[in-house]
C-alpha positions as CSV (number, residue, x, y, z in Angstrom):
1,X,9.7,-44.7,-7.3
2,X,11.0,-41.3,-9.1
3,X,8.0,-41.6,-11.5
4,X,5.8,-41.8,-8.4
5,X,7.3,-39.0,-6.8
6,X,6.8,-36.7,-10.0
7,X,3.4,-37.9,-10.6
8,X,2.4,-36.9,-7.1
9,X,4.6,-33.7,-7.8
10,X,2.5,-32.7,-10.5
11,X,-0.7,-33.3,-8.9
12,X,0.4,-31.5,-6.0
13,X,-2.4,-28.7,-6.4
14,X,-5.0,-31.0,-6.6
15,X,-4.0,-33.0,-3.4
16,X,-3.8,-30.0,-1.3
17,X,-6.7,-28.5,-2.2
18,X,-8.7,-32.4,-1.4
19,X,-6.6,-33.3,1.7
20,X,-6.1,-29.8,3.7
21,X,-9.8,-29.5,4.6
22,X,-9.3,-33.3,6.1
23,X,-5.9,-32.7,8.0
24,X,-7.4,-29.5,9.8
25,X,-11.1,-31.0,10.4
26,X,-10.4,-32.2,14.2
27,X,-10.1,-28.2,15.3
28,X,-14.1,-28.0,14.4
29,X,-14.8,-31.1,15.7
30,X,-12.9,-31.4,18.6
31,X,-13.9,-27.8,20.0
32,X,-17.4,-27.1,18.5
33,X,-17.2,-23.4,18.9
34,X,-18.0,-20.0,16.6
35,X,-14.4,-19.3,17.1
36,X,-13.2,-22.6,16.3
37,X,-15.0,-22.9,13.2
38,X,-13.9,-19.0,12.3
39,X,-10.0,-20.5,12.9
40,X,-10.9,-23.3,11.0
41,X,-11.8,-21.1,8.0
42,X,-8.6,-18.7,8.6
43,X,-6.5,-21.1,8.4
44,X,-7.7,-23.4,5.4
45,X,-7.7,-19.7,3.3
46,X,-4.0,-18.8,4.9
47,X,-2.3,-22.3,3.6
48,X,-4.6,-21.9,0.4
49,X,-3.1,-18.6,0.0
50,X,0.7,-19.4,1.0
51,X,0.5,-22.7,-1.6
52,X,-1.0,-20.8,-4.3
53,X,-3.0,-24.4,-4.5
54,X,-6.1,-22.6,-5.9
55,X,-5.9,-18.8,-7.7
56,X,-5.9,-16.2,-4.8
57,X,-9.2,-14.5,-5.5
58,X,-11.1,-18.0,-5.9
59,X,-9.1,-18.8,-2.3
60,X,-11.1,-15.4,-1.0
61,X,-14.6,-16.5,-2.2
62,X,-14.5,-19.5,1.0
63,X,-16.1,-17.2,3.2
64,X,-19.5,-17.0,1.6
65,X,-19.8,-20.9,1.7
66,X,-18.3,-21.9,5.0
67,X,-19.2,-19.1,7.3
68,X,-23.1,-19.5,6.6
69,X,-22.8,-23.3,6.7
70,X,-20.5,-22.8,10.5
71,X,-23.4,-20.3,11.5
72,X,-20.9,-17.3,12.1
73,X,-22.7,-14.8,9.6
74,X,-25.7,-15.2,8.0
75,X,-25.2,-15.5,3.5
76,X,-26.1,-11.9,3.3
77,X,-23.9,-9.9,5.5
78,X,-20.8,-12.3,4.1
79,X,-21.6,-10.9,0.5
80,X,-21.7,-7.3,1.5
81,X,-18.2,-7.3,2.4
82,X,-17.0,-8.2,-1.1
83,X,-17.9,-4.5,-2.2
84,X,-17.3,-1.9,0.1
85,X,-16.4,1.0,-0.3
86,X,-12.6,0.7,-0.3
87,X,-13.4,-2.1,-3.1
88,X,-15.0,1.2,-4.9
89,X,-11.5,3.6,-4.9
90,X,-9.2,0.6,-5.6
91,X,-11.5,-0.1,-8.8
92,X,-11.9,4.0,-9.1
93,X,-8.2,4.5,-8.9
94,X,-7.8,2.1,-11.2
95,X,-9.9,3.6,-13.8
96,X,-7.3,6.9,-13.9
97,X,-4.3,4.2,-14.0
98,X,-5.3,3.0,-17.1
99,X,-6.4,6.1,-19.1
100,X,-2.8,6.8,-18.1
101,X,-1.4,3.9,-19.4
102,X,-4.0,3.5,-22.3
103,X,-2.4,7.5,-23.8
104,X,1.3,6.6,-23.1
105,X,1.0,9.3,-20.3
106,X,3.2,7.5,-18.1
107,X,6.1,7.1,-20.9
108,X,6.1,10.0,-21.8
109,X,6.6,11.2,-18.2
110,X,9.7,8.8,-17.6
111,X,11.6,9.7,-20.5
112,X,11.1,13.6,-20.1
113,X,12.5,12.9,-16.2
114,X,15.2,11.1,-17.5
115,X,16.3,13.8,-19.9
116,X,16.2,16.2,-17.3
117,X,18.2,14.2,-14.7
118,X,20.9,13.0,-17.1
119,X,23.3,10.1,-18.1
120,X,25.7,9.7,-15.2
121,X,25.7,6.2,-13.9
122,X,24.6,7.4,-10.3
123,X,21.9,10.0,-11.9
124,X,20.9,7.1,-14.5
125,X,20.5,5.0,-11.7
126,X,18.5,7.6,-9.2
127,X,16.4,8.7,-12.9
128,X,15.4,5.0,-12.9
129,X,14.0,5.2,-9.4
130,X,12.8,8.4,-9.0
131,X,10.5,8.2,-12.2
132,X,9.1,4.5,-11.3
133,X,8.7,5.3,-8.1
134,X,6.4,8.2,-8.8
135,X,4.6,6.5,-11.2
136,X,4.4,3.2,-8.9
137,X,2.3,5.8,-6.8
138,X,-0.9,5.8,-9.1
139,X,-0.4,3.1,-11.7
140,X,0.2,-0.7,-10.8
141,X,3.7,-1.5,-9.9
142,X,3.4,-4.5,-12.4
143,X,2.9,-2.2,-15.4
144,X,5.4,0.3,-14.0
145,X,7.8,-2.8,-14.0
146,X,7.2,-3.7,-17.5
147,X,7.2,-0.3,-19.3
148,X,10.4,0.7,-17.1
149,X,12.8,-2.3,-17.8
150,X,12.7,-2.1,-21.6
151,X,13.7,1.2,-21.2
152,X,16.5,0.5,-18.8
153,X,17.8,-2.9,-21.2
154,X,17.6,-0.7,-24.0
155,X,19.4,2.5,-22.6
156,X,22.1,-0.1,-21.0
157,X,22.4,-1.8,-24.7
158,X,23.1,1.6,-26.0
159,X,26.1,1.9,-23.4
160,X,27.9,-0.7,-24.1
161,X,28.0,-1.3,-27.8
162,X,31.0,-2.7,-29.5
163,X,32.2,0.8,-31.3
164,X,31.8,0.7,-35.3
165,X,34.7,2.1,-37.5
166,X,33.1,5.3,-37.6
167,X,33.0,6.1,-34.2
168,X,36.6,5.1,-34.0
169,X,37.3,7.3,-36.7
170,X,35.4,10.0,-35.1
171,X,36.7,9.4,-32.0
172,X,33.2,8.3,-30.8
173,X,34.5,7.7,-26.8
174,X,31.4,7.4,-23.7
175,X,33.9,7.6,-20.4
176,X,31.4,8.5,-18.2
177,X,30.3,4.6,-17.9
178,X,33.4,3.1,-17.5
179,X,31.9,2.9,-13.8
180,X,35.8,2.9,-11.9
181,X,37.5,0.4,-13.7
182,X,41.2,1.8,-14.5
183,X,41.4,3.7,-18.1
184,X,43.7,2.0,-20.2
185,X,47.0,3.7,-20.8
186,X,46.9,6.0,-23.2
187,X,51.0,4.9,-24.8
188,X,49.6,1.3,-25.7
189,X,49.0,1.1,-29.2
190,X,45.7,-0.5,-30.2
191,X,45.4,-3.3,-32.3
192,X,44.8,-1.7,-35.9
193,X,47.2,1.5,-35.1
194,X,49.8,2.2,-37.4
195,X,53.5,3.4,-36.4
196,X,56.0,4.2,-39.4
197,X,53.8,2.0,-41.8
198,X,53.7,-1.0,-39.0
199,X,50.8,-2.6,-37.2
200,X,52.1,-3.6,-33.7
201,X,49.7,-6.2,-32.0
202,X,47.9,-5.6,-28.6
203,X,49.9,-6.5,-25.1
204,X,48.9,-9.5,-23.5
205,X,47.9,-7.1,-20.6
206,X,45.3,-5.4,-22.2
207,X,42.9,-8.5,-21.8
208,X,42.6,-7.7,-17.9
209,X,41.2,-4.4,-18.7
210,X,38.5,-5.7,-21.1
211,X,37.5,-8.3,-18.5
212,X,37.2,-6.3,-15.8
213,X,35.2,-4.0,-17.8
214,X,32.7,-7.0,-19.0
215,X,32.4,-7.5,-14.5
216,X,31.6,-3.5,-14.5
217,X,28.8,-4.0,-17.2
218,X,27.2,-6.6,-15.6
219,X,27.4,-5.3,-12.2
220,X,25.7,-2.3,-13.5
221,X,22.9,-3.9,-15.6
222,X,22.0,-6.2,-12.5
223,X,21.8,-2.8,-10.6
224,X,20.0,-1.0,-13.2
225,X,17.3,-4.0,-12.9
226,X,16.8,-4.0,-9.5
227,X,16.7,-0.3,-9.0
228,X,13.1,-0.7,-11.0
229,X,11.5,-3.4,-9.6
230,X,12.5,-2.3,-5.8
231,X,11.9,1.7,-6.8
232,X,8.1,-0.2,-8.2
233,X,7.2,-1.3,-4.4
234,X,8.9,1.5,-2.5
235,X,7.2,3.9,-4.7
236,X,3.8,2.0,-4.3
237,X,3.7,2.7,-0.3
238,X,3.4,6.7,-0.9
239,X,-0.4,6.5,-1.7
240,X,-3.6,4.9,-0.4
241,X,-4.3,3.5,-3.8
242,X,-0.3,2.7,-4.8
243,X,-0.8,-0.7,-3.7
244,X,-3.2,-3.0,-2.2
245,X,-2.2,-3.5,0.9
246,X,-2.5,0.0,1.5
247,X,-6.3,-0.4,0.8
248,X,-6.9,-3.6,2.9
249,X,-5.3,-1.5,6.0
250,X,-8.4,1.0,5.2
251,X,-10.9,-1.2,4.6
252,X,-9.7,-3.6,7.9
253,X,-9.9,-0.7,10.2
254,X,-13.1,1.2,8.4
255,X,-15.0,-2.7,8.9
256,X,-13.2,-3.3,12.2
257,X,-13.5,0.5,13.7
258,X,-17.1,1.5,12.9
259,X,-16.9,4.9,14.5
260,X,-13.2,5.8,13.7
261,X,-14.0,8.8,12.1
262,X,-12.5,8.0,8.8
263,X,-9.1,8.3,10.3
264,X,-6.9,6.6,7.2
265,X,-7.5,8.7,3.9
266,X,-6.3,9.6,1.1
267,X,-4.6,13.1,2.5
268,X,-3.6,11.4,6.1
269,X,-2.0,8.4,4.8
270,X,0.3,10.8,2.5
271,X,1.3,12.4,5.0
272,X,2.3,9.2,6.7
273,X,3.7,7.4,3.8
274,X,5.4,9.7,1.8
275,X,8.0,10.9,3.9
276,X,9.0,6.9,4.7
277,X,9.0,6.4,0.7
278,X,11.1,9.4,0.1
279,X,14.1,8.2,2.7
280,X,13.9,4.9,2.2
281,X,14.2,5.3,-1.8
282,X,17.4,7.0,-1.4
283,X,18.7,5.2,0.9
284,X,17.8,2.0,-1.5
285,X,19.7,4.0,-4.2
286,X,22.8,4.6,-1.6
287,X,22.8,0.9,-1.1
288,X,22.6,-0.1,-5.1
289,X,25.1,2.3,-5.6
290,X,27.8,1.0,-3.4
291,X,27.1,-2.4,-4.3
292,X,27.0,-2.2,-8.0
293,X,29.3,1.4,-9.1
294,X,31.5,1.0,-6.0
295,X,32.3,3.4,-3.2
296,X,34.3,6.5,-5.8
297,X,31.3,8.3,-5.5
298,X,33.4,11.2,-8.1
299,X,33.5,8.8,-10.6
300,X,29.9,7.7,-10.4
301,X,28.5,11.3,-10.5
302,X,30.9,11.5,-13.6
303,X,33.4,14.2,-12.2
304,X,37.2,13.3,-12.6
305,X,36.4,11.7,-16.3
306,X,37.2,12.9,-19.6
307,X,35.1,15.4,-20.9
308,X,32.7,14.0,-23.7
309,X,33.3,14.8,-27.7
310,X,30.0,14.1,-28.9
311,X,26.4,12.8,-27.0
312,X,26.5,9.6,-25.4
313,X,25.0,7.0,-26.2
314,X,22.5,6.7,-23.7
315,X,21.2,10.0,-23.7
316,X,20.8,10.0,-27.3
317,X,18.5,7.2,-27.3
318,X,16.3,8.6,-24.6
319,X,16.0,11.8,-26.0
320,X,15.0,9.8,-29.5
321,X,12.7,8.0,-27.8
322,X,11.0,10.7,-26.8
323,X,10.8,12.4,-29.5
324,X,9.1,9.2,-31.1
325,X,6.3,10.1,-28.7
326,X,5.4,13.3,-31.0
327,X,3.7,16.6,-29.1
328,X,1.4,16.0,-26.7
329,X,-2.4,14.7,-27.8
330,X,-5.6,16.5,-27.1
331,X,-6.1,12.7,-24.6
332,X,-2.7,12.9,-22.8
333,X,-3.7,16.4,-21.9
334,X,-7.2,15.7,-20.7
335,X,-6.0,12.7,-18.7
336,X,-3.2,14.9,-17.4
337,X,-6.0,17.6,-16.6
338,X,-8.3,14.8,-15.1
339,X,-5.6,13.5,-12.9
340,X,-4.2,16.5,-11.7
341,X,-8.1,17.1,-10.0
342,X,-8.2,13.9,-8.9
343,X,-5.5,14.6,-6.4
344,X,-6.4,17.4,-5.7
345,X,-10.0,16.7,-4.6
346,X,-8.9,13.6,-2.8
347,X,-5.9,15.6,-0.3
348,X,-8.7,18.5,0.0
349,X,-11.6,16.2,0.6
350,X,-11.9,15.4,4.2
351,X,-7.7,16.4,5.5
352,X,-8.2,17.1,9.4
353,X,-6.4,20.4,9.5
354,X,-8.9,22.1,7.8
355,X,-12.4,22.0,6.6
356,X,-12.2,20.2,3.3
357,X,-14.9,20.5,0.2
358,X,-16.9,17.3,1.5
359,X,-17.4,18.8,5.1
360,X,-18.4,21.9,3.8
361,X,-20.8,20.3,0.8
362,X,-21.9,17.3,1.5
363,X,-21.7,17.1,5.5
364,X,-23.6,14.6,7.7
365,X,-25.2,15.1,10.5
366,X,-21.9,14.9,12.8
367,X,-20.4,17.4,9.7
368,X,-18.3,14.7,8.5
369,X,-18.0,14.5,4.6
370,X,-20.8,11.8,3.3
371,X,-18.3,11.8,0.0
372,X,-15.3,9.5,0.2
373,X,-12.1,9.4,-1.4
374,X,-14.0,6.4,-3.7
375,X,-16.8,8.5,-4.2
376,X,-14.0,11.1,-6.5
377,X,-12.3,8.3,-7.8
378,X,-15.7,7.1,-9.7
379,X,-16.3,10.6,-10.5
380,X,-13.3,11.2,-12.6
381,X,-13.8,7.4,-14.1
382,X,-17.3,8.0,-15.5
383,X,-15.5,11.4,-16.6
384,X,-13.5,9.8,-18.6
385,X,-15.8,7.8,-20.4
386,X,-17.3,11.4,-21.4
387,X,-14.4,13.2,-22.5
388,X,-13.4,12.9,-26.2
389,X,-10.0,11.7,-27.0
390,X,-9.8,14.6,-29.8
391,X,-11.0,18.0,-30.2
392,X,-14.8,17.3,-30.5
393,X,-16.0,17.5,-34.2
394,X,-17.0,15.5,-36.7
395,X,-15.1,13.8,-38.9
396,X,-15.5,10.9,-42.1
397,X,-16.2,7.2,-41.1
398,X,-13.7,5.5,-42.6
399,X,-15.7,2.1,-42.1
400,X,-19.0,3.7,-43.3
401,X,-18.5,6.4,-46.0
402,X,-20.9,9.3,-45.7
403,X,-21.9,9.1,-42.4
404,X,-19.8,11.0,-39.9
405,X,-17.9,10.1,-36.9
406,X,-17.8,11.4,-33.1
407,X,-14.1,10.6,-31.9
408,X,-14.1,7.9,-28.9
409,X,-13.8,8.6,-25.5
410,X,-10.6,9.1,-23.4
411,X,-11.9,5.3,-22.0
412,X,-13.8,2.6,-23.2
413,X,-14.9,-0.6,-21.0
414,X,-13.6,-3.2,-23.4
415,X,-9.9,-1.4,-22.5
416,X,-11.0,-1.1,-18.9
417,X,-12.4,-4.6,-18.5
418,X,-8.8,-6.2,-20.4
419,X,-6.5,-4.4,-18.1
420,X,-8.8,-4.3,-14.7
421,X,-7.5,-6.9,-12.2
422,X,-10.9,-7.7,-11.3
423,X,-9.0,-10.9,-8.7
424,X,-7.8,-8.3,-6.6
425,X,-12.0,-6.5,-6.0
426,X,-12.3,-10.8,-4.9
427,X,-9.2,-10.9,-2.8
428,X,-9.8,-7.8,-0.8
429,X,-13.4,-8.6,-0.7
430,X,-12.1,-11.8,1.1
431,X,-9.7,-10.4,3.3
432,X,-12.9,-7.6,4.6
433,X,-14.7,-10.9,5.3
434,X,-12.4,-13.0,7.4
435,X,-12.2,-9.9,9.5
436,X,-15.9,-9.3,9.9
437,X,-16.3,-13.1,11.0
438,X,-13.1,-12.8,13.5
439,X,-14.9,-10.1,15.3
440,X,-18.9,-12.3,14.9
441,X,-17.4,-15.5,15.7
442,X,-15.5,-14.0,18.7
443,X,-12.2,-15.0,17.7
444,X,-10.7,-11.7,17.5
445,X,-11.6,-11.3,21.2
446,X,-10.3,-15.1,22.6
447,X,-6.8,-14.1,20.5
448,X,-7.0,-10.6,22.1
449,X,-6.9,-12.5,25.8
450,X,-4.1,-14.8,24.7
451,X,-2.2,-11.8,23.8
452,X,-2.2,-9.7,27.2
453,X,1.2,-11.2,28.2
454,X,2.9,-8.4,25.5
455,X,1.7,-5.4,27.7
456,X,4.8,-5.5,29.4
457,X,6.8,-5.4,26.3
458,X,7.6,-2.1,25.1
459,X,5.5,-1.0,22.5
460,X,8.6,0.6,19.9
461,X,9.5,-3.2,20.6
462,X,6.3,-4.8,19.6
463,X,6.2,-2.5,16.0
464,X,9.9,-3.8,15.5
465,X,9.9,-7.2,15.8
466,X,6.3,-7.2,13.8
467,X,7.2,-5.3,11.0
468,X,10.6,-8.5,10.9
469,X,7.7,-11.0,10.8
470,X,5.6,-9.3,8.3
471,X,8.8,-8.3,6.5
472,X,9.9,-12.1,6.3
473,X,6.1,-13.7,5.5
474,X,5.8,-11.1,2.4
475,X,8.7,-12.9,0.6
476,X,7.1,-15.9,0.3
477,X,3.6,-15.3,0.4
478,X,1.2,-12.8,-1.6
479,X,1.4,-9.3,0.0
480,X,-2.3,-8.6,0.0
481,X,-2.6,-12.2,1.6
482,X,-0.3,-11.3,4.3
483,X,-1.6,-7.9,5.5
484,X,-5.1,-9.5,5.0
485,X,-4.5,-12.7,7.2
486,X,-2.4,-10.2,9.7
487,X,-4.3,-6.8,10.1
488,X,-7.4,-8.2,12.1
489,X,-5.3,-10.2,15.0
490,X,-2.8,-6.8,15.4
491,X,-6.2,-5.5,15.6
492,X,-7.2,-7.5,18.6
493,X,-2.9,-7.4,20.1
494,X,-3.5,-3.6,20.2
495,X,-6.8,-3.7,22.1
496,X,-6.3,-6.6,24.7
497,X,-2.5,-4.6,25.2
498,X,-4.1,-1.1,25.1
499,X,-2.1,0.2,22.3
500,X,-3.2,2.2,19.6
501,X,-4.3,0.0,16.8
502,X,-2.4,2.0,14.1
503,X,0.2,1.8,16.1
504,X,1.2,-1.6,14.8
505,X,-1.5,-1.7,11.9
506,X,0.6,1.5,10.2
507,X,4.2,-0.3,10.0
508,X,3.1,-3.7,9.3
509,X,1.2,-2.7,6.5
510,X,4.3,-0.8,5.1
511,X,6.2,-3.8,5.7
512,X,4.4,-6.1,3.7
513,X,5.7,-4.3,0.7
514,X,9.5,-5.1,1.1
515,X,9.5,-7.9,-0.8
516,X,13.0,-7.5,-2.2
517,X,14.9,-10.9,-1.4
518,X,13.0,-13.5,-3.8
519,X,11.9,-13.5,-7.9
520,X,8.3,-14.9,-6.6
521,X,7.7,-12.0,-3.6
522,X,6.3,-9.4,-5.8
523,X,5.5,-9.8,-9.5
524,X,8.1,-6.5,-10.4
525,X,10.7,-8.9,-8.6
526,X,9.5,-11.8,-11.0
527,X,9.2,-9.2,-14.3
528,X,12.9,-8.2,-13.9
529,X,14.1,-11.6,-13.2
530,X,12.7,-13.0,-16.1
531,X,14.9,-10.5,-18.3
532,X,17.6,-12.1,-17.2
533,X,21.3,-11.4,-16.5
534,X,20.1,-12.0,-12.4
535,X,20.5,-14.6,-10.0
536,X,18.6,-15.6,-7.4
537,X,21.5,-14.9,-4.7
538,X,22.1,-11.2,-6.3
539,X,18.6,-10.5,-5.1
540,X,18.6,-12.3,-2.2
541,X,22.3,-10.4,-1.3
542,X,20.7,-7.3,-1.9
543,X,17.4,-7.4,-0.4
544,X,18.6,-8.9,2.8
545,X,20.1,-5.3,3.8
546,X,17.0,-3.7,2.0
547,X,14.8,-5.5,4.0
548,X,16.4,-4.5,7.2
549,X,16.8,-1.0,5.8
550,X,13.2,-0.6,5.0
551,X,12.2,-2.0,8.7
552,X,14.4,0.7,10.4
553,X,12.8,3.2,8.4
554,X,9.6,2.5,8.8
555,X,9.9,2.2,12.5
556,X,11.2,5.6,12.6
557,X,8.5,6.8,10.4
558,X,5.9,5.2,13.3
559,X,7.2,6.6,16.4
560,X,8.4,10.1,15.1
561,X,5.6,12.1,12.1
562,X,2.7,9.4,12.4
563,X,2.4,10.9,16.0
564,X,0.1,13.8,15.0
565,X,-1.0,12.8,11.9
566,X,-3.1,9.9,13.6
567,X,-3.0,11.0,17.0
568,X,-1.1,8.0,18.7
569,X,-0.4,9.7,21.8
570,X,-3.9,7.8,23.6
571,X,-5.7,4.6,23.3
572,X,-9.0,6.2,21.2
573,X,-12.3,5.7,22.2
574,X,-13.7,4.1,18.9
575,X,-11.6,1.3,19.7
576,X,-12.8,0.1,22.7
577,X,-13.3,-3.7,23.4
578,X,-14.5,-5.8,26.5
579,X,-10.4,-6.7,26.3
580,X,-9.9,-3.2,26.6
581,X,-11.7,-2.7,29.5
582,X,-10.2,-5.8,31.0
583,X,-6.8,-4.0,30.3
584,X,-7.8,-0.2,31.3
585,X,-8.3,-2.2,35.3
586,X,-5.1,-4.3,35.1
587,X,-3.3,-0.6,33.9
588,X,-5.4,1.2,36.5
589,X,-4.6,-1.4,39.7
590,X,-1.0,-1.5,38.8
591,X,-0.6,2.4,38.8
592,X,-2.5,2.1,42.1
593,X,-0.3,-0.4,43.5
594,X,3.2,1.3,42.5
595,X,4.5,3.1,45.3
């Protein structure tokens, strides 16, 4: 019987993959509707995606077979959703990310920020954060992940080192990491010491010290490790291209809301996101600090210690480190150059409060910009495979002597085609899809009716308990599934309930990224687990909070600055529905009927 059970264990892939279509055929069959048939197809790709049965972008491709075959869109307008154009500024975006990591850029950048912020345990700890945060916010928080934690291992190895004789005879000494443990007396004579020609053994008492140190270093390595994989996702929400739920949010409402104006972009979704990032990322490094240095705050800034004889550890290896990386090269400055205008083009593109570059260049007829943030991520990309990686001139080839040698570009495509996630174009192709057939089939509308009842729930309410459920379906589920399966019903919630879609789109997008309980949640969760030295239950103790944390935050961020920056104060007109209308009476004979 147990060899039965294991066999059918490890075929489990292939039975779900054969038998879920079977289980869920009476829905079509039973109820031979477009919106049936569109459920159907949702919910075959939603337990596809929460089993991981097949690989998630193979999962998104379903569409283009079944919706054509169910009559719900025609072959062609299912394919066109695999490539829009927020497909074009993730794979844009990406282009910059790896010229960055391709020169080192991005290491070089984290060990000069943590030169500059220092060696204290709290200040090593909020160095960790701040730098892969920041970089979280343009690279992929996977690579982030695994070019920060070395670094942190390493730096930790450095601090607790078993002393050689010379330090001792130097009096080689690193207090400032003895993270609140009591010092030992200073009267006890060490094993090794000599009085009057006598070596006097060590007190039996001397082994509580030691121990509780050993509990003090591992407390602080576990916090060191999660400071970068959470610091990776936090960091990841600041930006439109930081992390891919971000972009399905854009590319849901851009295929859901024709005419909304182009309201989610690069410069109005900073100004929405970055605020939330910043709190919450030090409140996340309040939390890890009272959990894993302890509450003497003096102590963990370093103040109250003794005063160092020589430079620690720590900072000695950083600073080597660095120095490893040489001056800067003729590439790290043209990527730096590169990036810096990327930025800046995308904030100054199209930002609201003033007329950007693209309405003034390249306006349409209505004087929006035709030019979209993608259209400036490509730009810089193709730059890039322009730009020489040296100062242009000629030089030997080494492989052919007497022939001479342009340098290479700053990219090439076999780098960019190695490191490009090319899954994730698939996945949010998918994701653009299902919500195009919700809204064909009519699904989006029949859920929109079942979903009037919540009008009378406030809406602060409604964001709250949403951004829980999101918060909760992340951890065990892909993020980019989650906000992909989600987005389009919110979608129809908002406009049967005649609440502003971004209302609830906003914060439940932002909550799909606080994935902090579980190794599987987030791949910088699984990176830093893999390390070891961490249970499951540290992260699961410490995300809990986190989790809660993050959802307070981000329904502050929703009902306080997103205000003006997206106009939430009135139901807009681009959003409109036949539920809409059905709601703008019910609104309009209950005003009517109040006394």
């Amino acid at each position: 019987m147990a060899t039965c059970w294991q066999g059918l264990w490890a075929y489990r892939s292939y039975l779900i993959v054969f038998l879920l279509p079977i289980f869920l055929l009476p829905l079509p069959i039973l109820v031979p509707t477009k919106e049936a048939y569109c459920a159907y197809s949702i919910i075959l790709m939603a337990l596809f995606w929460c089993t991981e049965a097949l690989p998630l972008a193979v999962t998104a491709l379903f569409p283009i077979i079944l919706y054509p075959m169910m009559g719900i869109m025609d072959a062609s307008e299912v394919c066109i959703e695999y490539f829009k154009d927020t497909n074009i500024l993730f794979v844009g975006g990406l282009l910059v990310a790896i010229a960055v990591e391709h020169w080192n850029l991005h290491k070089r950048i984290a060990l000069r920020v943590l030169l500059i912020i220092g060696v204290r345990p709290a200040l090593l700890l909020l160095g960790f954060m701040l730098v892969t945060a920041f970089l979280s916010m343009w690279i992929s928080n996977t690579a982030t992940t695994a070019m920060m934690v070395p670094i942190a291992h390493a730096v930790l190895e450095q601090l607790y080192k078993t002393p050689t004789s010379k330090d001792v005879e130097e009096g080689s000494d690193n207090p400032t990491f003895e993270l609140q443990e009591p010092s030992p007396q200073k009267d006890v004579t060490k094993l090794g010491e000599k009085d009057n020609g006598q070596v006097h053994p060590v007190p039996p008492a001397s082994s509580e010290p030691k121990a509780q140190k050993d509990r003090q270093r591992v407390r602080f390595s576990q916090g060191m490790s999660l400071c970068v994989c959470y610091s990776a996702s936090i960091g990841g929400i600041a930006t439109l291209t930081g992390t891919t739920p971000n972009l399905v949010l854009q590319g849901q409402v851009n295929s859901l809301f024709p005419e909304n104006g182009n309201v989610v972009n690069f410069a109005s979704w900073f100004g929405f996101a970055f605020p939330t990032m910043v709190i919450l990322l030090l409140l996340a490094w309040l939390w890890l600090q009272v959990l894993f240095l302890g509450f003497n705050f003096l102590k963990n800034f370093g103040f109250g210690g003794h005063e160092r004889e020589q430079e620690q550890a720590a900072f000695h290896i950083i600073r080597t480190e660095h120095k490893l990386l040489g001056p800067m090269s003729f590439a790290e400055k043209a990527v730096s150059v590169l990036f810096v205008i990327l930025v800046v083009l995308w904030f100054t593109r199209e930002p609201g409060f003033f007329l950007g570059w693209g309405n003034l260049a390249f306006p349409d007829k209505d004087g929006k910009s035709m030019a979209s943030d993608g259209t400036v991520a490509i730009f810089i990309g193709i730059i890039m495979f322009l730009v020489p990686s040296k100062i242009p001139g000629l030089t030997q080839d080494p492989d052919k002597p007497g022939r001479l040698k342009a340098p290479p570009a700053l990219l090439n495509w076999k780098t960019v085609n190695e490191k490009m996630p090319w899954n994730i174009v698939f996945l949010l192709g998918g994701g653009f899809a299902l919500a195009k057939g919700s809204e064909k089939s009519g699904l989006s509308e029949w859920l929109g009716d079942k979903l009037t009842p919540l009008q009378n729930v406030p809406p602060p309410a409604i964001a709250f308990i949403l951004c829980l459920l999101i918060a909760t379906f992340t951890e065990c589920t892909s993020n980019v599934a989650t906000t992909t399966l989600f987005l389009p019903i919110l979608a129809s919630m908002s406009q049967a309930i005649c609440l502003h879609p971004l209302y609830v789109m906003l914060p439940c997008t932002l909550s799909a990224s606080l994935a902090f309980m579980l190794p599987v949640a987030t791949p910088p969760n699984a990176i830093v687990f893999s390390f070891g030295g961490l249970k499951v239950s540290d992260m699961a103790r410490t995300g809990f909070l986190l989790n809660i944390i993050g959802v307070l935050v981000i329904t502050l961020a929703i009902n306080s600055w997103s205000f003006p920056i997206f106009s939430l104060y009135t139901f807009p007109s681009w959003a409109y529905s036949n539920t809409t209308a059905n709601c703008m009476v019910n609104q309009a004979n209950t005003t009517t009927a109040r006394p």
